[in-house]
TIDREN-807826 format. One record per residue (C-alpha): residue in three letters; x, y, z. Coordinates in steps of 0.2 Angstrom, whole numbers, plus 5000, padded with zeros to 4 digits. Layout:
BEGIN
{code: Ala	xx: X	yy: Y	zz: Z}
...
***
This chain:
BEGIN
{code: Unk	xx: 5279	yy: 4782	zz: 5024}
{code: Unk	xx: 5271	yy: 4789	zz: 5012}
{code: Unk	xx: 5269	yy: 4810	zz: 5010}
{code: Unk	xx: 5250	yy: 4807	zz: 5009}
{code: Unk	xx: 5249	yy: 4795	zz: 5023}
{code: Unk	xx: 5261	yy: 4807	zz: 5033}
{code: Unk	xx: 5252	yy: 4823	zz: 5030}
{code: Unk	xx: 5233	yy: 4812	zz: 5033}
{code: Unk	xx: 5241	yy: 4809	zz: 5051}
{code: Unk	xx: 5245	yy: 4830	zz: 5055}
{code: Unk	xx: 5227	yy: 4833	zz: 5051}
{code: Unk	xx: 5219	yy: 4818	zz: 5064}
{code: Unk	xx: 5231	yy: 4823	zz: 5076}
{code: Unk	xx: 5227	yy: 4843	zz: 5072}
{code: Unk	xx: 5210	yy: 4838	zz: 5071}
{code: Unk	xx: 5208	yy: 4826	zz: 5090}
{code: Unk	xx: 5218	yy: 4842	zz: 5100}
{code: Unk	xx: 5209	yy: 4857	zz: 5092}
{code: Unk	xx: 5193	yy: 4862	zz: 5100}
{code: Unk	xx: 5187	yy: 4871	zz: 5088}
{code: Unk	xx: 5181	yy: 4856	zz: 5081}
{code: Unk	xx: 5169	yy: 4852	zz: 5095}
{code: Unk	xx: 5148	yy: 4853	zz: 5093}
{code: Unk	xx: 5147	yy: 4868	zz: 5101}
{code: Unk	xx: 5163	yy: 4878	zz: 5090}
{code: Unk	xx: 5155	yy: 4870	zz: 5074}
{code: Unk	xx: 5136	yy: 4876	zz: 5075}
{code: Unk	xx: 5133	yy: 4889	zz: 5064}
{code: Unk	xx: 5131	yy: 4905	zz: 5069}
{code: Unk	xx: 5115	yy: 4916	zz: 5069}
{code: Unk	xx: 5112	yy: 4923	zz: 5057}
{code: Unk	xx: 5117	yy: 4911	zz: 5044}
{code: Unk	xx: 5105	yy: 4915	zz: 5029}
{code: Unk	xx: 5092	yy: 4927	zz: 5026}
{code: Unk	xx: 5078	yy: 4931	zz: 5040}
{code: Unk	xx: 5060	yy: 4934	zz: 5033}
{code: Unk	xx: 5052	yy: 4949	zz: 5041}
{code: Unk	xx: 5034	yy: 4948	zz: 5039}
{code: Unk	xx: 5024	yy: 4962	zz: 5039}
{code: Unk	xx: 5004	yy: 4957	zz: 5042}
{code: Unk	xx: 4997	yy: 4970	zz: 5030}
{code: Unk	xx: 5000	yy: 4975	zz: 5012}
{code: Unk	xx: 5010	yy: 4990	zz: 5006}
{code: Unk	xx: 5007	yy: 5007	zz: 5010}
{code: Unk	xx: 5000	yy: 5006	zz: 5024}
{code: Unk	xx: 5011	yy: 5012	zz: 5043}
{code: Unk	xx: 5017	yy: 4993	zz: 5046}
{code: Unk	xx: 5027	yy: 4995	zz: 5029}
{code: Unk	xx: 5033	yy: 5013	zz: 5031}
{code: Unk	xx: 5041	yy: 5009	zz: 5047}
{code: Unk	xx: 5045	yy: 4991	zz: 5044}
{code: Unk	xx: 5054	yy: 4994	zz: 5027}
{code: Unk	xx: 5067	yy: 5006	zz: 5032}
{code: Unk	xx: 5068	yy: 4995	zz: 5047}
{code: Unk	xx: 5073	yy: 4979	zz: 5038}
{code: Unk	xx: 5088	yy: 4992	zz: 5029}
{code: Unk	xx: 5093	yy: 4995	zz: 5044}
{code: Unk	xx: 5093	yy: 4979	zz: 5053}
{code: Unk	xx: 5102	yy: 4973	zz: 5036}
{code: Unk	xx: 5120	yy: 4979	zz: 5042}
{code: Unk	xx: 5120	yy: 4973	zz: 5059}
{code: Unk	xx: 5108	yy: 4956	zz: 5056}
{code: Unk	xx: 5113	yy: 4953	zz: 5037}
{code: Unk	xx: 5100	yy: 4949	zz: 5024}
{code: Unk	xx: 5082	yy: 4954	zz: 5029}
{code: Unk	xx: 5068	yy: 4950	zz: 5017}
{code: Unk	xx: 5051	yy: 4958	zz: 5018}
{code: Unk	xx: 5036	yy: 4948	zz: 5017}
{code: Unk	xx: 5019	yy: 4957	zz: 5015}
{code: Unk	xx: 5005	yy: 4944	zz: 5022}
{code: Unk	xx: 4989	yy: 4955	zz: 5022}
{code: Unk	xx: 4973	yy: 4951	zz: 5025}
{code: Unk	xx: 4960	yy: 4947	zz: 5042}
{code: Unk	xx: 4966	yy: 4965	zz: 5050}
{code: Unk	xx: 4984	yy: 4958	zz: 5050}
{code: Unk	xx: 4978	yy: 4940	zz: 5058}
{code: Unk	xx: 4985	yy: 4931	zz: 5043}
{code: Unk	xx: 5002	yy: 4937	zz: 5044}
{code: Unk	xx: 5002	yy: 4935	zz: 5063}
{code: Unk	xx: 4996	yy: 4917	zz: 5059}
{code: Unk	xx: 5010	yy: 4915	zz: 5046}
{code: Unk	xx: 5026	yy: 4919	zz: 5060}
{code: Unk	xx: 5018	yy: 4912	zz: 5075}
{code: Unk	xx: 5017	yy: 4897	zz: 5067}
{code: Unk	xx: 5035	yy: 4895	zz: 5059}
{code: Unk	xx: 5050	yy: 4887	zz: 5065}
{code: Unk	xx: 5055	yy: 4895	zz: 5082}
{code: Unk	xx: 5074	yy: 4898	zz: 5075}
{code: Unk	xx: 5075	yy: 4919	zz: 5073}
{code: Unk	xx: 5074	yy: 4917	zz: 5054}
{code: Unk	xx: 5056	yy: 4921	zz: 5053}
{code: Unk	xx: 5051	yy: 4936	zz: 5065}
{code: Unk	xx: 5036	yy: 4947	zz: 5063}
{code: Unk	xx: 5032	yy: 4966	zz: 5064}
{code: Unk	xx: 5016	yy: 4965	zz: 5073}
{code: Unk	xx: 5010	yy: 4973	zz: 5091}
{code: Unk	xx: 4993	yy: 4980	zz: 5099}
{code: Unk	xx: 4981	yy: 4976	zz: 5083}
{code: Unk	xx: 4987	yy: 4956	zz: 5081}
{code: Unk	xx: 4985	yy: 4955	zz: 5100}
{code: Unk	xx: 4967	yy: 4964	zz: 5104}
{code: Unk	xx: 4961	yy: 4956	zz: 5088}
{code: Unk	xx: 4967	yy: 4938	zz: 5094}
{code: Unk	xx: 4963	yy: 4941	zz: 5112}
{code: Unk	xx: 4949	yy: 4951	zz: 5113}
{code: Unk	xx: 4939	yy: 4949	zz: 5095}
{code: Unk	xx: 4939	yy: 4932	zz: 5093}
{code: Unk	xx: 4929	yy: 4920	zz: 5097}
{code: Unk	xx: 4942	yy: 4907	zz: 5087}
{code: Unk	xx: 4956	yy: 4914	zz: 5085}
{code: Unk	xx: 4969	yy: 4908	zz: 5070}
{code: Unk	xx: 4983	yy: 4908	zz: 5085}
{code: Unk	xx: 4986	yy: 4913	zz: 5104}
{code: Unk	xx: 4994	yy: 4928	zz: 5100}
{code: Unk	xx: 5001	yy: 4929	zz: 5120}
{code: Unk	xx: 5007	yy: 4909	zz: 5122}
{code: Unk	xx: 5012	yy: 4910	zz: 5101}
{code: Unk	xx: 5022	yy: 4924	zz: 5099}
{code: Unk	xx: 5036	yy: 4931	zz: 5110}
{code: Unk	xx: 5040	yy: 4949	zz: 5111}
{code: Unk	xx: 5058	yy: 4956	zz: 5105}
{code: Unk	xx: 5057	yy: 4975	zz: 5106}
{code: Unk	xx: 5045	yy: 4988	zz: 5103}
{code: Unk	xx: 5049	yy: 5001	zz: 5089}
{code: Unk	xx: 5038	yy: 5013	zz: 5086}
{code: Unk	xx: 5020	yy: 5019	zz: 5095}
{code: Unk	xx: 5006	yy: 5025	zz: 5080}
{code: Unk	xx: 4991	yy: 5033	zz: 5082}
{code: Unk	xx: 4979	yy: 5037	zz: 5066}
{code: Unk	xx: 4969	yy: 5051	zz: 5058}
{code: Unk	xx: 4954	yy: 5055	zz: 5055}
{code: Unk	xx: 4954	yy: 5062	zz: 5038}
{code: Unk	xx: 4940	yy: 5064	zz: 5023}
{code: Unk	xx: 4941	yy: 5067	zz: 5002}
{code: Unk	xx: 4941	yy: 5085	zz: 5000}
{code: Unk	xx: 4926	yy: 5085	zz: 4993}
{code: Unk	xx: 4915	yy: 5082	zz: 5010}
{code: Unk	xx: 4911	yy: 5097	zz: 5017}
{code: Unk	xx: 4917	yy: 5097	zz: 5032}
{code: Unk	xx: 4934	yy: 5106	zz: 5038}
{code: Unk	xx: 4934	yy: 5099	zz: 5057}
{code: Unk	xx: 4928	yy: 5085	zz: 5069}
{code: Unk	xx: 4913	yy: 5094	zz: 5074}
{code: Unk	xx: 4907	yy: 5098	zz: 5056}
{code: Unk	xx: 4911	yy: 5080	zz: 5052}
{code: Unk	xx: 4897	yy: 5074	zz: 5062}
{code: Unk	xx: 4886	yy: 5087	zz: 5058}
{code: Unk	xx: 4886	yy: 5080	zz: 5042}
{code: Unk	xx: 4885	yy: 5064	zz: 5046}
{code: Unk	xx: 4871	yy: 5066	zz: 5056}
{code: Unk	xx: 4861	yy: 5076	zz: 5041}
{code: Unk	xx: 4865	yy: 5060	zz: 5030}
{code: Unk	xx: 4863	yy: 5045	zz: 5038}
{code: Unk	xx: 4868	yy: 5030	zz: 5031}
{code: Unk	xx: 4878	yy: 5040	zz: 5016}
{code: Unk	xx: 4895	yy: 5041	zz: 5026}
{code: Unk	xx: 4905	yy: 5027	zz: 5026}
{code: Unk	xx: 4924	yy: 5026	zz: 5034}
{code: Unk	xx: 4938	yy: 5014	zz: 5025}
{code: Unk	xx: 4950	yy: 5005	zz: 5037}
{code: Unk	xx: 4964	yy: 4994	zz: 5038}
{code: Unk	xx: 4951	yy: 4978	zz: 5042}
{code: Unk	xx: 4936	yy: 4972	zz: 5056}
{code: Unk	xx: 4947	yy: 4972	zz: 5073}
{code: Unk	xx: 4959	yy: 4984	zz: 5068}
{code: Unk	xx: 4966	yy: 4998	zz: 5079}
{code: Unk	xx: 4959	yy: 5009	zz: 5065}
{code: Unk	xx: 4942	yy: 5002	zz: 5066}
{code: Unk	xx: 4941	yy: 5002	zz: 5085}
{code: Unk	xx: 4944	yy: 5021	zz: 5084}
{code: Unk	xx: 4929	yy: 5023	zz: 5069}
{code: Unk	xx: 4917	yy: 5016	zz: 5080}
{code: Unk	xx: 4923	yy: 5025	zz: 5095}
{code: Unk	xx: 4922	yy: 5040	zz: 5085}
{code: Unk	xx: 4902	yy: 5033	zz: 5081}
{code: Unk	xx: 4900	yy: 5031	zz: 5099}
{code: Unk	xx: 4905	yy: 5046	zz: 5106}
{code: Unk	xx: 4897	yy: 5056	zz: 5093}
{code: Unk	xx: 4880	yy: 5046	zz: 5095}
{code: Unk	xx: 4881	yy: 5044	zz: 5075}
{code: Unk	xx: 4875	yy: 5025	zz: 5073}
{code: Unk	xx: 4874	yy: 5024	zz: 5055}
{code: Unk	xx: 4894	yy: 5029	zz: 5050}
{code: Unk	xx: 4896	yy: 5012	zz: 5037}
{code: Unk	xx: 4912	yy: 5004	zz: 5041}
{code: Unk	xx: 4922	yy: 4998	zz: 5025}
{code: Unk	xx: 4935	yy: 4986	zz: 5031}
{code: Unk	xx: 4950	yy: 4985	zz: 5018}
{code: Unk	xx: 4965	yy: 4971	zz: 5019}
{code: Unk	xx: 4976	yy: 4985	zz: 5022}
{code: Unk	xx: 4977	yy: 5005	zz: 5025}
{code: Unk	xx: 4986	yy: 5008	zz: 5006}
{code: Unk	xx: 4969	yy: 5000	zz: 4996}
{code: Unk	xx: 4958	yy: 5011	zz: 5007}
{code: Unk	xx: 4969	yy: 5027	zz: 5003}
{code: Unk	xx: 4969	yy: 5022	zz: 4986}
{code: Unk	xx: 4947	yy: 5021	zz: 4986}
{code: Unk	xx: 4947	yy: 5037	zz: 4996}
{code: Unk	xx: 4959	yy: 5049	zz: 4984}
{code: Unk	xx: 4951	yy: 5039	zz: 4968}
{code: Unk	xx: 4932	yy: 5046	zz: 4977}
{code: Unk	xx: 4924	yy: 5029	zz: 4983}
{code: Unk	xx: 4926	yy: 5033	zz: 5001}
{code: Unk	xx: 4922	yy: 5048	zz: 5009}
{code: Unk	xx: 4931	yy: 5043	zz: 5025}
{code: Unk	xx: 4944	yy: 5036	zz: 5031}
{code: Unk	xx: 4955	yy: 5032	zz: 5046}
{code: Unk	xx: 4972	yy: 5027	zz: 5044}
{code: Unk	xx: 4987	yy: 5026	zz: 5055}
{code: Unk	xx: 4997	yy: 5041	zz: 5053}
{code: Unk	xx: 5012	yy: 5041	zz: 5039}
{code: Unk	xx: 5023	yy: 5051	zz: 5029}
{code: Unk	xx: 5012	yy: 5047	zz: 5014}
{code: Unk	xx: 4995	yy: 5050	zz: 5024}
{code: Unk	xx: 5003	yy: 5069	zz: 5029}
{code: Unk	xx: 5008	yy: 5070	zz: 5010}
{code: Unk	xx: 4991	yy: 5067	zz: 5005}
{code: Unk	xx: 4986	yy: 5079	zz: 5016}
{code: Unk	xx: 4997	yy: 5092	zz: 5011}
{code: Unk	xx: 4995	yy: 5089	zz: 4993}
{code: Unk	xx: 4975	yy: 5092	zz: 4994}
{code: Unk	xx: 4972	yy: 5077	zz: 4991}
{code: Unk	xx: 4963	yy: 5072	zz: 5006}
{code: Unk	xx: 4961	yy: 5082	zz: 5021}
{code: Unk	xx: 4966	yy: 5077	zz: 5040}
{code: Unk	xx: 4953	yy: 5084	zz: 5051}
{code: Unk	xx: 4960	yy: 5077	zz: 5068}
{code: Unk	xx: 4973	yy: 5064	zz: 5075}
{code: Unk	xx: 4970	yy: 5054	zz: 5090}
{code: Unk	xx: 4983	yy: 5056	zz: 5101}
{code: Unk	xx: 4982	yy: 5061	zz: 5118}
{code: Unk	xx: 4991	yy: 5077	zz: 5113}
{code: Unk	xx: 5000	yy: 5083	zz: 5096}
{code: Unk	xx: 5011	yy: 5074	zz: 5088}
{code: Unk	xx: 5030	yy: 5081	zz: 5090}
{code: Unk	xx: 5033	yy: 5078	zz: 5072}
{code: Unk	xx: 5018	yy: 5087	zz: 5064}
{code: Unk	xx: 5010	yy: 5100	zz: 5078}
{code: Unk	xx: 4999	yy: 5108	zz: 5066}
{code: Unk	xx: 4986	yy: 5094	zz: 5066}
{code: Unk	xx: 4975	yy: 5098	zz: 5082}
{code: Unk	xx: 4967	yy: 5081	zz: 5091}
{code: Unk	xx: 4952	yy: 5078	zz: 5093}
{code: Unk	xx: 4954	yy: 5081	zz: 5112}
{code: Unk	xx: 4956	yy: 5097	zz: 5108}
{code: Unk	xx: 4940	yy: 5095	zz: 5095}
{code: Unk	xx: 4929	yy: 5093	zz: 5112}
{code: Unk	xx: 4930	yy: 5071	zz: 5110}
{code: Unk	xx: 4940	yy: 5069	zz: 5126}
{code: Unk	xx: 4936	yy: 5050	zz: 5124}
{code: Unk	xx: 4944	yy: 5049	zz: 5107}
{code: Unk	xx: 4962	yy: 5044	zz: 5109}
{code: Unk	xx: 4967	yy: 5028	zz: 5102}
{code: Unk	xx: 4985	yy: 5022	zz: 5099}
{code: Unk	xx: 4995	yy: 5007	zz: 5096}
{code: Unk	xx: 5014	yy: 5001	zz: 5098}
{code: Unk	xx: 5021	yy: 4992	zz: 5082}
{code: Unk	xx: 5036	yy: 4982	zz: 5085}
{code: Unk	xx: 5045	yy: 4964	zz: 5082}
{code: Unk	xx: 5041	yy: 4947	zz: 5088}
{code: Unk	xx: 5047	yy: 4929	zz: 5084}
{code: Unk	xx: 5037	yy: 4913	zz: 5087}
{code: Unk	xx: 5037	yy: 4907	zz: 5104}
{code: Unk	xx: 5053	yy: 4896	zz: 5108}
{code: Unk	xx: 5065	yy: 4905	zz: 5099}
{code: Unk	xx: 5081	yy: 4904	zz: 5108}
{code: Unk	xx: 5084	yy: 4919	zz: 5119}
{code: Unk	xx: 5102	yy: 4923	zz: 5115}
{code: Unk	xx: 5093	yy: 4926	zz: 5097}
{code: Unk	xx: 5078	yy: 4934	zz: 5103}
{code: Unk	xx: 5094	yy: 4946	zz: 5112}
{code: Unk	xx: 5101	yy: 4950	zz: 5097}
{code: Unk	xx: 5087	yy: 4955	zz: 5087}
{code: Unk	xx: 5084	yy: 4966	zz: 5101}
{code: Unk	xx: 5100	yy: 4976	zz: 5102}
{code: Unk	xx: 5103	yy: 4976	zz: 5085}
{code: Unk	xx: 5084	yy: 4985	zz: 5084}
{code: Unk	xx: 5090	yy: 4997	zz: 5098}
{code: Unk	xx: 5105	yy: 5001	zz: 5089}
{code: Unk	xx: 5095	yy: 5004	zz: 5071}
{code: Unk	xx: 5084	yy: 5014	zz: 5082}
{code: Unk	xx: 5099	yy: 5024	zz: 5088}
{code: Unk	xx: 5102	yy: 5032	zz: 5069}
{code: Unk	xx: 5098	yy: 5050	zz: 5068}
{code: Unk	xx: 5090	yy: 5048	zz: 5050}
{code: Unk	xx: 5078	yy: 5033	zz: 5056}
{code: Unk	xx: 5074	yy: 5043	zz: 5071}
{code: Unk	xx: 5068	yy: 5058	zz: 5057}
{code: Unk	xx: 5059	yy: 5047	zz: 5046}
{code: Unk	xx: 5049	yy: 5040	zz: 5061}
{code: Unk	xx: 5046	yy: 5058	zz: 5070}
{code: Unk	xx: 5041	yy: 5066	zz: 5053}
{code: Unk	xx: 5027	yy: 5053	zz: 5049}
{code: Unk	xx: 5019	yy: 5055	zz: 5065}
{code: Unk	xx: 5028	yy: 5040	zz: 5075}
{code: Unk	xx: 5035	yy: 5040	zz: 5092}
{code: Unk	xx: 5052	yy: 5028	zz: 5091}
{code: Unk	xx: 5052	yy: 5018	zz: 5108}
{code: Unk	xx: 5069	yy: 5021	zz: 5111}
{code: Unk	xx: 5069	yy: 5009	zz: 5128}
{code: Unk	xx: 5062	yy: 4995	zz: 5123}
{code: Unk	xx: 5066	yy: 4976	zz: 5130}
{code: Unk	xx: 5057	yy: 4957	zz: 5126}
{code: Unk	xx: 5052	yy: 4961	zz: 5144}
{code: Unk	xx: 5045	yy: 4978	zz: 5142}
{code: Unk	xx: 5036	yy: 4977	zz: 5125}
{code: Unk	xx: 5027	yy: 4963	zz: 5132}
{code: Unk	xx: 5022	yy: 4973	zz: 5147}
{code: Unk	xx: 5015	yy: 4985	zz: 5134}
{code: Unk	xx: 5005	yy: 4973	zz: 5124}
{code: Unk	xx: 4998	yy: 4966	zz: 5142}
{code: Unk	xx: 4991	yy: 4985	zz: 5144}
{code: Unk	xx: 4986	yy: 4987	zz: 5127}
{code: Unk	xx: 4974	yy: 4972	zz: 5128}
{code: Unk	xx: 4967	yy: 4978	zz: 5147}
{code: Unk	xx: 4965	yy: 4999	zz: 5139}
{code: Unk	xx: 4954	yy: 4989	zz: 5124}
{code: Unk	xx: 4945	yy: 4974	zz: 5132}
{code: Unk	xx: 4930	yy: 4988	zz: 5139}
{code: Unk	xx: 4932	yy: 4999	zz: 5123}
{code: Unk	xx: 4927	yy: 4982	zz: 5113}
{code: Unk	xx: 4912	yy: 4975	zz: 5127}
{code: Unk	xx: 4906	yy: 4994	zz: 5125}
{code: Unk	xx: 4905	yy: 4994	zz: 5107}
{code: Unk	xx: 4899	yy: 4977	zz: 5109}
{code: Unk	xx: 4911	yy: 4970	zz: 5095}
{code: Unk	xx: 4915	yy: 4954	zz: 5088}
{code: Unk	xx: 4922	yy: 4948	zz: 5071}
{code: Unk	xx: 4920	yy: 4931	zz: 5071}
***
């Protein structure tokens, strides 16, 4: 016999005994190649602060993690774009309140079923937004802010991050509980173009979800916060006052900003994501950049829980919207 033919036996008989040669030991396993985050709105804006340093993060634990910026239709296309991929963890989504109230609530014919479509993983972060103005409108608080508005109708318009948008839902709040009807909305594809407009002068107004680079701007004199919406100050910046405390108790609006994967993705995956986001969410210098821009890190968050949250997002928004008498399609 041959030494070929004898060492071609070893490996059949090697090969029929070992069981690490059965289907289940030789699937690959997850992950195997890059997975593309998308991120339903263009850069600068709060999705990309908080979903950038995320996919860092998520990079030692998940391997390779692409960003993918999808803007456009106040986040719709990008939600489109992941709920409609292959349901195998390597595409997953940073989306939340805005894709769900838009799809749910705002549509007549939505581009996907954001509930049947999408399935949660976890919940990273809850956002609120600012209501904030060039320097060069005269107006140094909420109440002077309308005020002006009032003795200028039709000259005020407000930039946001698109039609449907969290941002949007709290300008017209803002134009409902102010009884100032004529506040122009100016829907962007995302909050970084409309902050470019108002610091270039464009715009006089904006409301964008609190950042790092929003408070920056703020600080620098660039443009000028006059109230966030929170419920009550932000742990992170507890100068800004709300505009609770502005005497507009109706004024709070918030959203929770975290990953989803298209529905059908294996749960063992949609387990992994999780904990490894939990774990990312556990670093000290993630916590800090999330704190100091104004966001709360959801430090308890679940598949189960997160959708729990989006369930009550969609019941806090559904008489807000048939108030306003809103649609955007």
């Amino acid at each position: 016999m041959t030494l070929a033919r004898r060492r071609f036996l070893k490996l059949a008989a090697c090969a029929a005994a070992s069981p690490a040669l059965t289907p289940m030991a030789s699937a690959q396993v997850y992950p195997s190649r890059p997975i593309r985050l998308v991120v339903p709105f263009p850069p600068g804006g709060a999705f990309d602060t908080l979903g950038r340093p995320l996919a860092d993060k998520l990079k030692t634990l998940l391997g390779t993690v692409i960003v993918e910026n999808v803007g456009g239709g106040g986040g719709s296309l990008g939600g489109a774009a992941a709920a409609h991929a292959r349901p195998d963890g390597y595409t997953i989504l940073l989306g939340g309140t805005v894709l769900h109230v838009i799809e749910v609530i705002l549509k007549s014919r939505p581009q996907y079923d954001s509930i049947r479509d999408l399935d949660p993983i976890s919940n990273v972060a809850v956002t609120t937004f600012a209501i904030a103005v060039h320097p060069a409108v005269p107006a140094g608080t909420l109440k002077e802010l309308v005020a002006y508005a009032k003795a200028n109708p039709s000259k005020v318009s407000y930039g946001s991050a698109g039609a449907g948008t969290i941002n949007y839902l709290a300008g017209e709040s803002l134009k409902l509980v102010a009884g100032i009807p004529d506040l122009i909305h100016v829907p962007y594809r995302g909050a970084g173009p409309a902050l470019t407009d108002l610091i270039a002068g464009q715009i006089p107004m904006i409301v964008p979800a609190m950042t790092g680079q929003v408070l920056e701007f703020h600080r620098s004199g660039k443009l000028r916060i006059l109230a966030v919406v929170s419920p009550t100050r932000l742990a992170g910046v507890p100068d800004l006052t709300t505009a609770v405390e502005q005497g507009f108790p109706g004024l709070v609006a918030q959203q929770s900003v975290g990953l989803l994967a298209p529905a059908g993705t294996p749960k063992p995956i949609i387990e992994q994501i999780a904990s490894a986001t939990r774990t990312a969410l556990s670093d000290p210098e993630y916590q800090r950049l999330l704190t100091e821009s104004g966001f709360e890190p959801d430090f308890d968050s679940s598949p189960e829980k997160f959708r729990r949250a989006l369930e009550r997002d969609i019941a806090r928004w559904t008489p807000v919207v048939k108030a306003i008498g809103l649609k955007i399609d």
